[in-house]
N, C-alpha and C positions, 0 to 999 in steps of 0.2 A: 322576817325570820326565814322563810319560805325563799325569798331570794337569797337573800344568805348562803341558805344550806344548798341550792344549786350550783350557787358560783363553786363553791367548797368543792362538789362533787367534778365540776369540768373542770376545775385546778389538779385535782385527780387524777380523772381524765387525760390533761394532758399532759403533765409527770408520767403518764405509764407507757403514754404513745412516747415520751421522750426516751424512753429507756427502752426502746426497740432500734434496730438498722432500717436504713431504706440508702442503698447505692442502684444511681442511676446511669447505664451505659448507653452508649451510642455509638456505632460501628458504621462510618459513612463507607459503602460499597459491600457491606457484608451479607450476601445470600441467604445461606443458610436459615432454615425455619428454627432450631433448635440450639441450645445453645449448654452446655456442663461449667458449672460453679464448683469449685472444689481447691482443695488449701493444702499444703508440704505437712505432717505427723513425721519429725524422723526422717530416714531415707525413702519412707512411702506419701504416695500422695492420694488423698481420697476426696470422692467425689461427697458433695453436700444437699447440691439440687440440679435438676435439668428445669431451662425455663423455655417457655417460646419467646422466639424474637419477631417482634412485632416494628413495620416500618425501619428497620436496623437499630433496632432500640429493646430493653428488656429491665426490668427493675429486680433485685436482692431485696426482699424485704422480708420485716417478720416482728414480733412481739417482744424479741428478746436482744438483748444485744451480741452480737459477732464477738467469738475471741478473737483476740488482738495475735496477727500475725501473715505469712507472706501468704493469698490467696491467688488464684487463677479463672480466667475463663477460657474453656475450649472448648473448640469444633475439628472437625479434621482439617479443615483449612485454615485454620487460627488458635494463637496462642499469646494470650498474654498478663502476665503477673502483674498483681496489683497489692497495695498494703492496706489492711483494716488496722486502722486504730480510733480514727473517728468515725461515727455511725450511720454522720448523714453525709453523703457528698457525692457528686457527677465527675464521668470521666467520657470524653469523646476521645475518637481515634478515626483514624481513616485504614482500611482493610490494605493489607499489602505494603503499609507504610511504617518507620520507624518513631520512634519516642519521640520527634522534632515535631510530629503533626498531632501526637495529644493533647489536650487539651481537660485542664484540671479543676472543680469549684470543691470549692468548700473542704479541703486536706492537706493541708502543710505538709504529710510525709510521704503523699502521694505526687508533691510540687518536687519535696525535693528528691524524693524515687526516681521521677522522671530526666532531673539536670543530672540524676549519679547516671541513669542508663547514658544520657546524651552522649556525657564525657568519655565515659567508658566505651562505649563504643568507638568512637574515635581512636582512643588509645590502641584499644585494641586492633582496629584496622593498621594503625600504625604498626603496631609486634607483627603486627602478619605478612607486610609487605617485605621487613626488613629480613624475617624467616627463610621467605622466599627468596630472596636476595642472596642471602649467606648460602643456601644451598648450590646457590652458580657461581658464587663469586668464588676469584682467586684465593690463595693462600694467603698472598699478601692484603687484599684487602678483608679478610675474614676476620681480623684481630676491627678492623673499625666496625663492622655489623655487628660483631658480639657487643662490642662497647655503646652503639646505640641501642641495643635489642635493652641491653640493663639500664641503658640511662630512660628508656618508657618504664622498663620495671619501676624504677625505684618515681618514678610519678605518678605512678598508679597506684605505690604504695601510700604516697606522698597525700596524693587527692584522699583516699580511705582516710587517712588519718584525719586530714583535715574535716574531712564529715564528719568523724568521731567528736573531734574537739570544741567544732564550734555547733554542734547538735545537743550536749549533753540531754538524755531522758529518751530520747527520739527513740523509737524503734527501728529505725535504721542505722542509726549511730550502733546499734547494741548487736546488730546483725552485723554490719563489717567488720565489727569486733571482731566475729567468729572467723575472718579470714588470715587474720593477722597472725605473725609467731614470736616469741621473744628476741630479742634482739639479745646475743652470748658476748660477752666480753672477749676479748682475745684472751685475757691473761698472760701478756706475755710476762712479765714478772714473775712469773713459776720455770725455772728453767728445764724442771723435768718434763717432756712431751706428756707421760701416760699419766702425771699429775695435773697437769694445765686441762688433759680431756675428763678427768674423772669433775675436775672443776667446772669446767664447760657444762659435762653433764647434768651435774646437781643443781646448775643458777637453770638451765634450760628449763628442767623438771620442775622446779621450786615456782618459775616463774610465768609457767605454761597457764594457768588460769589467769592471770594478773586482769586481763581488760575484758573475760566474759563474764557475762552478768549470769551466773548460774539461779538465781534468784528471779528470773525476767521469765514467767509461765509463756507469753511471745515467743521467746524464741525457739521454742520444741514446737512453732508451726513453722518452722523450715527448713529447707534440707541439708543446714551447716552444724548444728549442734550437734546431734548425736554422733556423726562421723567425729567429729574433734575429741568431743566425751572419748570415745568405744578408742580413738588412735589414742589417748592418754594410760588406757588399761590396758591397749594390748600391745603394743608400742614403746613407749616411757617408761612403763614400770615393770621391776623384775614380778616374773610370770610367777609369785610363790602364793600362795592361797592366804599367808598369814599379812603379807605385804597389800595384796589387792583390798581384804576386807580393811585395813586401817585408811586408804585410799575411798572407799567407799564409806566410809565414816566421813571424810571430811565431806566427799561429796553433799550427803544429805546435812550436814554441817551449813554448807554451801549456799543448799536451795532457799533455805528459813522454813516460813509457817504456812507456806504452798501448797494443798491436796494436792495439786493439778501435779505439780511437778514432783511431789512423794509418790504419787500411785504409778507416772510416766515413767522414771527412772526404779523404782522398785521392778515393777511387771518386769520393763527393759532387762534389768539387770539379772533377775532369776532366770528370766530365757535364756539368755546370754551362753550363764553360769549351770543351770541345769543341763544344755545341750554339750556343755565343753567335752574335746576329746583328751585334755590333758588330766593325766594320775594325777587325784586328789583339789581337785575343784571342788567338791561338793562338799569340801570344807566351806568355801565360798557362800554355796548353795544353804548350811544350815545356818550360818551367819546371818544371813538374808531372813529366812523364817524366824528365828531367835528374837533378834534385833526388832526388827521392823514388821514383818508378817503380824508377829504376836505380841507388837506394841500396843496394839490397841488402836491406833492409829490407822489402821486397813477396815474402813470400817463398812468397805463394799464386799468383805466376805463375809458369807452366814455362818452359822451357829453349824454348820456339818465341816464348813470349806477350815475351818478352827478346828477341829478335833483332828481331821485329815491331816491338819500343818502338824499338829500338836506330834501326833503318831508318825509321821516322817521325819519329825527333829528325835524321837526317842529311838529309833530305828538307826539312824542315820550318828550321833553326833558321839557314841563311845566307840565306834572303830574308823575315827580320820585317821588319815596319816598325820602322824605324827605324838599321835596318843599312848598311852603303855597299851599292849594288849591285857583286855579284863581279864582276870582271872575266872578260872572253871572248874564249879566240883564234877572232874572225871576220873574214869578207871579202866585201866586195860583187860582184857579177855578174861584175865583170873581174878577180876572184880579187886583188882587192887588200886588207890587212891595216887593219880601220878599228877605232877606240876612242874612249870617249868622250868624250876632251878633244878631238875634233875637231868638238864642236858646241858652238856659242855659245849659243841658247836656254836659257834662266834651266831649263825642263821638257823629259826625256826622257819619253817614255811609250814604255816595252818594251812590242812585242806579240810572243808566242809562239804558232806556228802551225804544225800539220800539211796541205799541203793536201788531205789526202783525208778529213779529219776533216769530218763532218756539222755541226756548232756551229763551226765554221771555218768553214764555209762561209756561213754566215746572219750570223756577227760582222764578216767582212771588210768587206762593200759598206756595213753601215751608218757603220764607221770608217775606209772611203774616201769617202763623204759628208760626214763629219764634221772631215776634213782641214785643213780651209780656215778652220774655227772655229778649231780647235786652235792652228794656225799663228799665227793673232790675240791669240792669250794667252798668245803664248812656248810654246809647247809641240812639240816636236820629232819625230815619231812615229821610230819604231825599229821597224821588223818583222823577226824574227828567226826562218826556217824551221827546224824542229825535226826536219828527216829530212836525209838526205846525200845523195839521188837533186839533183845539178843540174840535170841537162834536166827533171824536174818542177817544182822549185824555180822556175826561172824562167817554163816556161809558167806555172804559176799566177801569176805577177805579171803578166804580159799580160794574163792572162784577166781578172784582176779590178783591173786600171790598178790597182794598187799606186803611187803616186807618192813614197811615203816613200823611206826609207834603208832599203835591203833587204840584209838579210845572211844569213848562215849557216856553219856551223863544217862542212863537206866530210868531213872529215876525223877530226872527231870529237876535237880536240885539248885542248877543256878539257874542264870535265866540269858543263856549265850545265845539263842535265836534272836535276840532284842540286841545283845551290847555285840552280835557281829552281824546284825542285818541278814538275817536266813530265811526270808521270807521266798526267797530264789537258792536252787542250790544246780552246780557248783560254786564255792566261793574261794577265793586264793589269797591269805595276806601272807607276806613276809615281814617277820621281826630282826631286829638287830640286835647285839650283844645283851641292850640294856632292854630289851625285849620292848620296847617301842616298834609301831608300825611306819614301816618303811616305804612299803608297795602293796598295791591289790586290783585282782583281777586283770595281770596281765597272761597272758598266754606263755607256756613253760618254756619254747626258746627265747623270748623276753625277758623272763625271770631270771633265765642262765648269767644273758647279755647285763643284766642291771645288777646282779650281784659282782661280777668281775667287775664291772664300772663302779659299783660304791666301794669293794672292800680296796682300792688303788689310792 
């Protein structure tokens, strides 16, 4: 029994050493005492470990296993990429020399990483010769160098593919994916030209994921995914906040039942979308928290980082563009009760104001200057104090000849610091006829320029 339950335990035992990495390299001619391990995240690459190299030789190992994807070892005098997908296996190389002198045990996609560089490179010296060629050569022989410069194109496309097709699962097969672009039909059967392009357009878009495995956690370890991602969203699709979020629906549609690649592409995309300089992203931005943030499914934030989101989605999600602007119990200087159907102009322009605020102070006189423009182009101003003190309330409209519609809530009876985000003041929306938000927080010759541009 006693042996038994030994054997049992080194069965164990080696099951768990089994579920660890050990990649062993060899650098024939490589100096260097030190050596950096480190792998592609996105367009960044980060280091993992620095080891010493011993006899040109140094071991990766550890208890756990390696995620799968494109890693690296470097020194300042060397550099060279390698793929993790199996946990155990050797790579030799000779310092100074190309992929023809490594040498591979124990990884099929390290065997065939090695024949794709081979080839590739070849190719590539080829494209480079003929480059160079086409820059000296004659007129007349320019038309032959373009046509071989594309006849290596389309081998180089050729070889990718071929890796593709007869690799299925491989991690490289799923990485040259990521170089590939749809192939557009001509359409010439459409005889209209800007019919035939809007057609073009739509199979391109339509058909722009077709061969990435957005589902493959691998491939966010290298530096082809996310630029194709981010070129689909900023690129491909029209830039409108309500377009991008159904887009970003399918994405995570896309991934499946992935932490890795839920938390990668959320984090990613809130950055993105929180930093945008474009009016009205952060429609985008509370989509993001809504959806997914406070799915439940984010379950690397605590219990403060949730109340945080909670109170930026209430802040934030009644004055998008494109929302009615809320309604508000105010009244002008004679404490009388005013609302928006009491103005005829096609444009409201809300201004939200503290007057002891510093940037309130500098915003006012330029858009009591600007008054009289405004007025010219239908445009109605609304200034709306944002404190409940009336005797300041109104000195500040003397002080600074406010001539608008001056109001304020005394009283504190609705709850507009929430449904127009007043946690900062000044604030600027414009509304359209049907009193929907149009624009906010542009600067007032902006506002000028966007009003002539939408009522046309």
């Amino acid at each position: 029994m006693t042996r038994i339950f030994c054997l049992i335990l080194l069965f164990i035992a080696s099951a768990a050493q089994g579920q660890g990495h050990k990649i062993q390299f060899k650098i024939t001619g490589f100096q260097d005492s030190l050596i950096t391990i480190g792998y592609h995240m996105g367009s960044q690459k980060y280091a993992l470990d620095t080891l010493p190299v011993v006899s040109e030789s140094f071991v990766i190992e550890g208890p756990e296993p390696l995620k799968a994807g494109l890693y690296f070892v470097y020194a300042p005098s060397y550099y060279f990429e390698f793929i993790v997908k199996e946990q155990a296996f050797s790579i030799q190389s000779v310092f100074g020399q190309g992929y023809e002198d490594v040498k591979v045990k124990g990884s099929e996609e390290n065997e065939l990483f090695k024949e794709f560089q081979i080839t590739m490179t070849d190719l590539r010296k080829q494209q480079i010769e003929l480059q160079n060629q086409l820059e000296t050569a004659s007129t007349a022989d320019s038309l032959a160098f373009q046509r071989d410069i594309t006849k290596v194109g389309d081998e180089i496309a050729a070889f990718r593919n071929k890796i593709i097709e007869e690799n299925p699962g491989s991690f490289l097969g799923g990485f040259l994916s990521l170089m590939g672009e749809p192939t557009v039909p001509d359409f010439m059967e459409i005889a209209d030209p800007q019919d035939r392009k809007v057609k073009q357009y739509r199979y391109y878009r339509t058909h722009y994921f077709n061969k990435v495995q957005l589902g493959n956690p691998a491939l966010i370890r290298t530096p082809l995914l996310e630029p194709k991602v981010m070129k689909y969203f900023d690129q491909i699709i029209p830039q409108h906040p309500d377009t991008i979020n159904t887009e970003i629906d399918k994405l995570f549609l896309g991934i499946g039942e992935s932490d890795e690649l839920f938390r990668y592409w959320l984090v990613s995309l809130y950055n993105k979308y929180q930093g945008s300089k474009i009016m009205g992203m952060d429609k985008v931005v509370v989509h993001l928290m809504e959806n997914y943030f406070l799915s439940g499914r984010a379950d690397w934030i605590d219990v403060e980082g949730i109340k945080k989101l909670r109170d930026e989605v209430a802040f934030k999600k009644h004055s998008l563009i494109g929302n009615k602007a809320p309604q508000m119990q105010l009244v002008d200087t004679t404490n009388q009760p005013f609302y928006f159907e009491q103005i005829q102009e096609p444009f409201i322009l809300l201004y939200f104001y503290d007057p002891d605020c510093g940037h309130c102070k500098k915003k006012t006189p330029v858009l009591v200057d600007a008054y009289d423009d405004f007025r010219s182009l239908g445009v109605e101003v609304v200034a709306v104090c944002t404190v409940t003190d009336v005797d300041r309330w109104k000195e500040y409209i003397q002080e600074t000849h406010m001539e608008f519609i001056n109001l304020a809530d005394p009283g504190y009876e609705s709850n507009f610091r929430v449904y127009y985000d007043l946690r900062s003041t000044p604030k600027l929306y414009l509304l359209d006829q049907q009193r929907r938000i149009v624009a906010k927080q542009l600067e007032i010759e902006d506002l000028k320029e966007f009003v002539m541009s939408y009522s046309q």
